[in-house]
N, C-alpha and C positions, 0 to 999 in steps of 0.2 A: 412327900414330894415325888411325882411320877409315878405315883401309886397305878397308874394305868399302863405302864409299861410290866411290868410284873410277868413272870412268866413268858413275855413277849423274847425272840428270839432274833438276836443284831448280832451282826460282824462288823467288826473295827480292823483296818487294817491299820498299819503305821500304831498299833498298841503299843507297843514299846516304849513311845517316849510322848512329851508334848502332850499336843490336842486328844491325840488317839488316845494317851493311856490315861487320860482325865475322862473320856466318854467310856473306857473301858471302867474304869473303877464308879463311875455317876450309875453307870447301868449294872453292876453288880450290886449297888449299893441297893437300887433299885427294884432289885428283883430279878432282873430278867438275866434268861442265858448267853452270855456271851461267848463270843467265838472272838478272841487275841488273835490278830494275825501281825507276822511283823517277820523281815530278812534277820532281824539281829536277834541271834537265841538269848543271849545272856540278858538283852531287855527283859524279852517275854521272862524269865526264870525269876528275873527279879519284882516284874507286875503279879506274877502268881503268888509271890510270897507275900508280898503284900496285901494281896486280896485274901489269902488263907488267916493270915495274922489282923484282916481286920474283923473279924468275925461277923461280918453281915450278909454273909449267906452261905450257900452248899459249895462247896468247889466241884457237886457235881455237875452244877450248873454251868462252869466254863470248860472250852475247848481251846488250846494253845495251838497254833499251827505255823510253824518256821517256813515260812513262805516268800517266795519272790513277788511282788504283783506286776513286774516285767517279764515275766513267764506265763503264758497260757495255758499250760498243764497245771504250772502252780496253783492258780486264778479256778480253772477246773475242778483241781482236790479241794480247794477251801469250799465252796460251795458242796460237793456232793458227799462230803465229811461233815459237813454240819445237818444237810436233807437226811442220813444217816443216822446221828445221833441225836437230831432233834426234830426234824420231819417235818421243819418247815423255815422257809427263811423272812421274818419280818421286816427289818430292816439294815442297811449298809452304811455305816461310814464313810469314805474313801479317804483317811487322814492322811497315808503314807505321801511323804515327797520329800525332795534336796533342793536343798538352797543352791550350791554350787560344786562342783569338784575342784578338790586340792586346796582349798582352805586360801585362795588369792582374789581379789575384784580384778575380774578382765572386762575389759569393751569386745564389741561382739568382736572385732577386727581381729582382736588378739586370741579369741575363743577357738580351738580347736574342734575338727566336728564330733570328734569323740568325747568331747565335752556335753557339745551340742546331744548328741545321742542320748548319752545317759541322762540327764535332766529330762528330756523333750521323753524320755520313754519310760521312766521313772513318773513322773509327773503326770503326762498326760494319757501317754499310751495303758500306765498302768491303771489310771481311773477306768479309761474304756474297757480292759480287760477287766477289771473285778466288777465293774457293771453290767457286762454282760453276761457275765458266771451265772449272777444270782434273778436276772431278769427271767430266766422260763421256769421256774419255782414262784415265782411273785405273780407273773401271771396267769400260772395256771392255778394260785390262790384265790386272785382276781384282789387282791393286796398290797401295796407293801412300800419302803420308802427307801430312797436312794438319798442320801445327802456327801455332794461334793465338795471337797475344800478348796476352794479358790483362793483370794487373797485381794485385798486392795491394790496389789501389783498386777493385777487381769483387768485394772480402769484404768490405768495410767503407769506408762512405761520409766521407768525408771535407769538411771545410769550403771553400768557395770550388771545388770540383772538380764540382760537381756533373752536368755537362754529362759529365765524361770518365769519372765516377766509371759512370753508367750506362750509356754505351758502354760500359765492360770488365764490368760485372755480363753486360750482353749476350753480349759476345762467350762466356760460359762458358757460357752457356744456349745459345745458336748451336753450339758447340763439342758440347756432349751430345747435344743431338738432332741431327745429323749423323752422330757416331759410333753411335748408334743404328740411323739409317738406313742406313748405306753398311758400314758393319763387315761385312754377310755377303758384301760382293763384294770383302773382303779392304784395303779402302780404313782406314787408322787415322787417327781425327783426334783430336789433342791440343791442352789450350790450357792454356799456360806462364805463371806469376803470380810475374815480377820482384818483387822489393823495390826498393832504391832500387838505380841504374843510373846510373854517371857519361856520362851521353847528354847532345847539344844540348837535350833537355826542359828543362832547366831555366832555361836563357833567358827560354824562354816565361813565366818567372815576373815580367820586367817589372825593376824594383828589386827586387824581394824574392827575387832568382835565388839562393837561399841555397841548399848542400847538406847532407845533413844530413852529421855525422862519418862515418857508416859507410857506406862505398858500393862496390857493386862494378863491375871496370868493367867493360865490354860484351864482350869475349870470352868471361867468365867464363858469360855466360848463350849465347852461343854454342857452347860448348864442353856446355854441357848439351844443345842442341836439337839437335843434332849427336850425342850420345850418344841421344836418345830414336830422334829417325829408324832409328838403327845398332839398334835392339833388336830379340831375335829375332819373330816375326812373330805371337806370340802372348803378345804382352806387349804391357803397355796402359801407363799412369801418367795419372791419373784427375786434373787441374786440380794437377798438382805446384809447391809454389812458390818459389822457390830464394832465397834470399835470402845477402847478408854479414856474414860473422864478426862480432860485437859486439864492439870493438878494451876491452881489459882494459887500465886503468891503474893501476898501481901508487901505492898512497895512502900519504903519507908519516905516517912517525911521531911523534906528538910527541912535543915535547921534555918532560921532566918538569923 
């Protein structure tokens, strides 16, 4: 499975947990070299150990890097550390983002803009930023693929999300005019719109960490981004959003 990614050379940010560290461990399994990026060290320490203990490839093959993608120099090192030890950059993830700060559901009213900030700069600013890191190595491959994580909350605005709802609105409008731009130097960029995802997001909900019945779990959306990357080079998927079977239960009969 993805036998064509092989050797092929992706950065995942947000590897540490969730979506990122299910496309981190699909693409190890797969062959190729991955580049772990993520702000929380003890994720990455514990995604390595797992990938060394699962035995399905070199651990020379990955690159850990404890990184902000809300920092620009950060954004800067992950990209010319990977041109370095691998000498070329294939493709991006962009899985890193937060649900919320402080673990409470506020209305935008109640949101602070320091709330405001760190979501909206975490989220969206930091996709722009690892996007742009790795675009003048893709284009001057005249290669390479960008995939954005949006969310079913960047189609419809949802209550108390207000903050995250417009970061992923963002990130698919980021996501279009990118691929507008870069597409004649063969560069594809995609931006992916989970349904509900059994991720640590839901923490973030404080007491109200509820899930809903239907969720699917993070492989499953890895196992897709990983299929888009794999397409042949003139194939697109325009904001696709992948969502979980709606579990069917059986109603009983009454009794007469």
């Amino acid at each position: 499975m993805f036998e064509q990614l092989k050797d092929k050379v992706s950065i995942v940010t947000g590897a540490g947990s969730g979506i990122g560290r299910a496309c981190a461990s699909l693409l190890f399994e797969a062959g190729a070299k991955v580049i772990a990026v993520d702000v929380a060290h003890d994720n990455l320490e514990q995604l390595m150990a797992e990938l060394a203990e699962s035995g399905n490839g070199s651990m020379d093959n990955v690159l850990s890097m404890t990184l902000s993608i809300r920092d620009e120099d950060d954004m800067q090192r992950m990209a010319d550390e990977t041109l370095a030890r691998f000498g070329r950059i294939d493709s991006l993830i962009a899985s890193a983002g937060i649900l919320r700060i402080g673990g409470s559901m506020k209305t935008l009213g109640d949101t602070s803009l320091d709330e405001w900030n760190k979501i909206i700069e975490t989220n969206l600013t930091g996709t722009f930023l690892s996007n742009r890191a790795v675009l003048p190595a893709m284009i001057d491959q005249r290669e390479g693929d960008i995939i954005n994580l949006s969310s079913t909350s960047g189609q419809v605005g949802r209550p108390y999300d207000g903050p995250y709802c417009a970061s992923k609105f963002g990130i698919i409008g980021l996501s279009e005019s990118m691929a507008e731009e870069v597409g004649r130097h063969g560069v594809r960029v995609q931006a992916v719109l989970p349904d509900a995802v059994a991720t640590p997001f839901w923490s973030q909900n404080g007491p109200v960490a509820m899930k809903p019945p239907d969720i699917m779990p993070p492989e499953r959306v890895a196992e897709f981004i990983l299929h888009l990357i794999s397409l042949p080079r003139d194939t697109y998927l325009r904001n696709p959003v992948i969502s979980p079977m709606k579990s069917r239960k059986k109603r009983r009969k009454k009794k007469s």
